[in-house]
N, C-alpha and C positions, 0 to 999 in steps of 0.2 A: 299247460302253464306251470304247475306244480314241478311238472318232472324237470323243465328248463330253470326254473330256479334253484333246483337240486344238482343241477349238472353245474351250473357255474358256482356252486357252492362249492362242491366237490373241487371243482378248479381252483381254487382260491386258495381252499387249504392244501393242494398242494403245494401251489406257489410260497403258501406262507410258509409250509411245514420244509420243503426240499432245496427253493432251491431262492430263497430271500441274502443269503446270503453272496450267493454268487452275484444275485443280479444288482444287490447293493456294492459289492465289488465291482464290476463292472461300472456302474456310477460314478462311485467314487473315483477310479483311474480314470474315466472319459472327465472329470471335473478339476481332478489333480493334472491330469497330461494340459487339459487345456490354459490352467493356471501359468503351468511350468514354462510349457511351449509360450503363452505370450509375455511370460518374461523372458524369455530365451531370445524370441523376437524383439521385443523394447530394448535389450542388451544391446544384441548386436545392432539395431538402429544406433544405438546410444554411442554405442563405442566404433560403429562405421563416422559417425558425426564429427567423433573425436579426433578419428585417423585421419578427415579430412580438415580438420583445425588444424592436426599437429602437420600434417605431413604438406600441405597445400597452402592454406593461404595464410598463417604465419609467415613463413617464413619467405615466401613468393615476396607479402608487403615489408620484409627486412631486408631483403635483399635489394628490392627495388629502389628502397630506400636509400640504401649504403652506394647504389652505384651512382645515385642522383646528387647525392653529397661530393661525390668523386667529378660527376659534371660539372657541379658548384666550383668545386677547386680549382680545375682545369679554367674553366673560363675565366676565373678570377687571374688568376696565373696569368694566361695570354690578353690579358688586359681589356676583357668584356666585363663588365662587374653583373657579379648574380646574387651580389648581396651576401647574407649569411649562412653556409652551407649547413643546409636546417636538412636536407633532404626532402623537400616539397618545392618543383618545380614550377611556381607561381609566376605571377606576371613580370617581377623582374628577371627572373631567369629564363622565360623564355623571348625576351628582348635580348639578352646577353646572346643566347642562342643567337637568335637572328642576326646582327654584328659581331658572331661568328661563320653567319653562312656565308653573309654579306661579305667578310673581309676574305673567304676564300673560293668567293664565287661561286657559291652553292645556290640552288633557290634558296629563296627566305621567305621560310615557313614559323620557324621558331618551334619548330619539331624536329631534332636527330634522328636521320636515318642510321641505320646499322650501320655504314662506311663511314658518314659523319661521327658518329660515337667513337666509334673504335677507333679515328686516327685522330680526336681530340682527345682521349685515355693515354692513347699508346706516347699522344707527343709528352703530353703530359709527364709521364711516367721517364720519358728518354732526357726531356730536359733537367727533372729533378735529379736523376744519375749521372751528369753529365759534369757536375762539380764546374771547375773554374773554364771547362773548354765551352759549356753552355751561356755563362759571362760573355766570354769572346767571342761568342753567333751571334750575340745579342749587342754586342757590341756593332761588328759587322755589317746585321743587314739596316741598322741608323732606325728600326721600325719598331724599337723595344722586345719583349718577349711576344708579341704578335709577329714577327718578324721571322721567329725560327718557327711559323707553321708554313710559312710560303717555303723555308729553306729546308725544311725536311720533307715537303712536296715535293719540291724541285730534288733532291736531292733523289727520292725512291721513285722518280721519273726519269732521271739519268739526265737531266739540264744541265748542258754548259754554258758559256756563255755565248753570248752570240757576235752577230758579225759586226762590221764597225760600224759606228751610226750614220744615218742623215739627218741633212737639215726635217724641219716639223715643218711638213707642208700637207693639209686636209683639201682634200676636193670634197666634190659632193658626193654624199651620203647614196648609196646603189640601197634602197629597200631602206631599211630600219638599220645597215650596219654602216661602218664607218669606215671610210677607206683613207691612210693613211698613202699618199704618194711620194715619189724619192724626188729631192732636187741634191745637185750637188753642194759637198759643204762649202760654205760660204768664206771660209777663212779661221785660222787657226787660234785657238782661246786660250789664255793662260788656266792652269789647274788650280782650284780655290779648295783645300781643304777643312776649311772649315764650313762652309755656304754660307747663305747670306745670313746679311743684319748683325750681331757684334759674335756669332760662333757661341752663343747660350744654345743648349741642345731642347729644342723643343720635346724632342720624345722622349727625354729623360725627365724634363719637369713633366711628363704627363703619368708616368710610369709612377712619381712619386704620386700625386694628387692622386693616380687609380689603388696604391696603397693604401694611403689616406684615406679614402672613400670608402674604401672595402673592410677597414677596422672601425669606421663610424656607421656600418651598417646598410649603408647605399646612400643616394645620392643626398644632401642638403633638400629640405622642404621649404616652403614659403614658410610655415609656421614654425620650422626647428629653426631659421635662420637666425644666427646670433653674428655672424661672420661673410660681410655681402662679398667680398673678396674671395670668401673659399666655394663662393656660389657661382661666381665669375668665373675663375680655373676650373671648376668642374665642368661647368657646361662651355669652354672651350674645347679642353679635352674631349668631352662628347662629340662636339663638332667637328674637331680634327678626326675622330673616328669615324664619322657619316661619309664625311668630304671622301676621305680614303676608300672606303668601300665602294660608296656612287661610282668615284672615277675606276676601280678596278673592273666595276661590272659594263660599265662602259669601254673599258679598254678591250676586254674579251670580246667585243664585237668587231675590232678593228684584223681588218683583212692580212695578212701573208708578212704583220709586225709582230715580234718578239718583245715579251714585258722588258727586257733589259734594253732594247733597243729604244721602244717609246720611252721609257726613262732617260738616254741619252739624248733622243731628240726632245723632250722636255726640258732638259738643263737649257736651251739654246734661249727659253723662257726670262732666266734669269737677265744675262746682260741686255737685253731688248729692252726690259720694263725696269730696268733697273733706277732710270730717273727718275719715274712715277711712284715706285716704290720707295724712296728716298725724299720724297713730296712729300709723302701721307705722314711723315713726323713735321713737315714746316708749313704745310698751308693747309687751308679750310677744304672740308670733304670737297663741297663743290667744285672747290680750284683744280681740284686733285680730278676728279671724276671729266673735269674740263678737259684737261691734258689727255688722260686715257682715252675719251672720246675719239680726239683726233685721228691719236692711233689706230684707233679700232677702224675709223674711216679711210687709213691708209693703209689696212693689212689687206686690203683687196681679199679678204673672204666672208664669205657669205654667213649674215647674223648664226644660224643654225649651227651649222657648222665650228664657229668661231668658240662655241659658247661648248661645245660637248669637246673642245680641243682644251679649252680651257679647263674644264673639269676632270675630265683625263688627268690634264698639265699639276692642277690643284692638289689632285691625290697623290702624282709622284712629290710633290715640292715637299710636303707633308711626311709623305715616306721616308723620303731619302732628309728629311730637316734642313732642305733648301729653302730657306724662308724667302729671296728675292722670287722664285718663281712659283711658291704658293702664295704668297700677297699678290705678285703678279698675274696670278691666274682670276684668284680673287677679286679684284679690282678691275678686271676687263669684265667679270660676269656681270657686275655689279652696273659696269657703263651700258649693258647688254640689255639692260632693265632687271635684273634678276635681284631686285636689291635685298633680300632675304638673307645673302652673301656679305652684305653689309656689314652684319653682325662681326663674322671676322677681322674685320678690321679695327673692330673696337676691342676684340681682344686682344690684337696685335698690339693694340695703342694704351690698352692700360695694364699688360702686363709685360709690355717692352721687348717680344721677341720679333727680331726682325723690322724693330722699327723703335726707335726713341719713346717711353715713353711719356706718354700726354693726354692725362687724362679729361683735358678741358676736349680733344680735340673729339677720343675717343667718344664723347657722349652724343657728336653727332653720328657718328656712323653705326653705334647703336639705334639712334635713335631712330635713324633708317628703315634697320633691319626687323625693329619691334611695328615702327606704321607699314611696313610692308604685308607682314603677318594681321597685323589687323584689318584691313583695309583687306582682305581674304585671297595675299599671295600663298599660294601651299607651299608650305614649311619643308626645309629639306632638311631638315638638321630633326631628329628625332620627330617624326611627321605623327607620330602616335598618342603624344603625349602635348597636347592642347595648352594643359599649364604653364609650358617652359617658359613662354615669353613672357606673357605676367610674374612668372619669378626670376628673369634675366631684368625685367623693366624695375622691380623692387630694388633687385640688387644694386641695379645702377642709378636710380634714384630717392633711395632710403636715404633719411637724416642722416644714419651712423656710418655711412660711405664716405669713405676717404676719397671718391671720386668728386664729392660735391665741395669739398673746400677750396680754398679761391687758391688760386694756378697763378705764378707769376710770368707772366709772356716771359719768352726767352729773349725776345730783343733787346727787354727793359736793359737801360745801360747803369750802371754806379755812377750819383751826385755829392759829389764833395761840397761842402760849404767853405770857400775861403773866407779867411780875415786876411783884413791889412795891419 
């Protein structure tokens, strides 16, 4: 026992005496390297974290940014409103989106595909460079700056025009698509260059109000409303924009017809309806809806049919700012039961295009259009947005509307008081 605690005695002192210093070196580097190394490590964590701030998603969410702002513009442009190009694709920009698919026949999603993006930038970008010959397209296709997206489709698809028209005659519908059949034309029409109702350009007062709108921030609210009139023009314009797209996606289902051809057989619209259209400024909706009836009983085609010719017919009238054969489209859909369509007609009637304005007259075929919606017909006019009609029904019957002040009949004749 003695001798083993002499032996590790011995031991000790050597350790202490030879070799304390090595082994406290040793120590010390395994405690210093390990220091070192885990800052060395936390660094590069630190600064891999950094490189991925700087290098990734910075700049990924400014970029995205800046191009969504360029979305904003574009749309605004071609006269979808997306509100303030804030660069946050919210709910009103991706409604713009969608009456951008909608107007060029895209699903509607309210999400750009890569195709979609790129030939709404690129139009973009071709009509700001295009100076006063951009004017002139816009002039041209009667559709506003929506108008040069179909004309530089057609255009980088090599469209000419097409063959010469025929009359508008629908059979029945083969499946879900719509077959458009040929009769011979019926006899030769004088050329109207202006179209119908007094030649005021509908799609130019739309083009202003989609300005309008888009420097007030988007559209009028129930609560911001100060102005039931700039509430009225807006949600026409919106309508005229639904009307259009509906009938184009409808039209793309029509069999072995060319868009420029149904537009030609759509004009045949106008002088048909042309009395009934010229009605809705002199008699009561009913009178008016009486007359159309008849017709519709004597066009010998079947309600279905008659009704998606109509809306087809609606979108070109509208297009092309032939107001006889968009009221006329209008006003058969409306005898058709569809009285949701109604509503058009009271903007027709209290903002005078296409028809005399009258605003005593207009409040029935609002009125229409607003119990039809209630009463739970589906909405075609902005189907997403639940409020509109309650803020079309303010508008038209708010105290501060110029619609409610008393209307002097037009018959009324001047009474002179003689003396003798």
């Amino acid at each position: 026992m003695y001798r083993k605690l002499l032996l590790s005695a011995a031991i000790a002192t050597i350790i202490a005496v030879s070799g304390v210093e090595r082994a406290s070196a040793d120590v010390g580097d395994a405690i210093v390297g390990g220091i070192i190394g885990g800052v060395i490590v936390h660094e590069a964590t630190k600064n891999r974290q950094k490189r991925t701030t700087k290098v990734y998603r910075a700049p990924a969410k400014s970029y995205a940014r800046a191009e969504a702002r360029q979305i904003q513009k574009a749309l605004n442009y071609f006269g979808f409103p997306a509100g303030k190009p804030d660069g946050v694709l919210g709910r009103q920009s991706r409604t713009a989106i969608s009456q951008y698919q909608a107007h060029m026949n895209y699903p509607v999603t309210g999400y750009l595909t890569e195709y979609e993006k790129s030939f709404l930038l690129n139009s973009h970008n071709r009509a700001l460079a295009g100076g006063p010959l951009t004017h002139q397209q816009i002039a041209q296709t009667g559709m506003g700056p929506g108008g040069l997206l179909h004309a530089y489709r057609d255009e980088a698809a090599g469209v000419t025009s097409a063959a010469p028209a025929t009359t508008l005659a629908a059979t029945a519908p083969a499946g879900d698509a719509l077959v458009i059949a040929e009769k011979e034309p019926g006899g030769a029409s004088l050329p109207n260059f202006l179209g119908g109702g007094d030649g005021v350009s509908l799609a130019s007062h739309c083009n202003t109000v989609s300005l309008l709108t888009n420097t007030n921030g988007g559209f009028t609210t129930l609560a911001a409303m100060d102005d039931p009139n700039t509430v009225l023009n807006e949600q026409f314009c919106l309508a005229r924009t639904y009307a259009i797209a509906d009938g184009e996606k409808l039209a793309s289902s029509v069999k072995g017809v060319g868009v420029s051809e149904i537009a030609a057989q759509c004009k045949q619209f106008g002088p048909v309806m042309k009395d009934h259209v010229a009605a809705l400024s002199l008699k009561s909706r009913d009178e008016v809806l009486q007359g159309v009836s008849g017709f519709v009983l004597s066009s010998g085609m079947a309600p279905p049919q008659l009704a998606a010719t109509s809306k087809i017919c609606l979108s070109v009238g509208y297009r092309t700012d032939d107001m006889d054969v968009a009221i006329g489209s209008g006003l058969i859909l409306v005898a058709l039961g569809e009285q949701v369509y109604a509503e058009l007609m009271g903007h027709h009637l209290s903002q005078g295009f296409g028809a005399t304005a009258r605003q005593d007259l207009a409040r029935q075929w609002y009125g229409m259009g607003i119990d039809a919606i209630e009463a739970g017909q589906p909405a075609v006019f902005a189907p997403g947005q639940p409020e509109r009609a309650v803020l079309i029904k303010a508008a038209v019957n708010g105290p501060d509307n110029a619609m409610n002040a008393p209307v002097q009949p037009v018959s009324t004749l001047p009474t002179f008081k003689v003396t003798e």
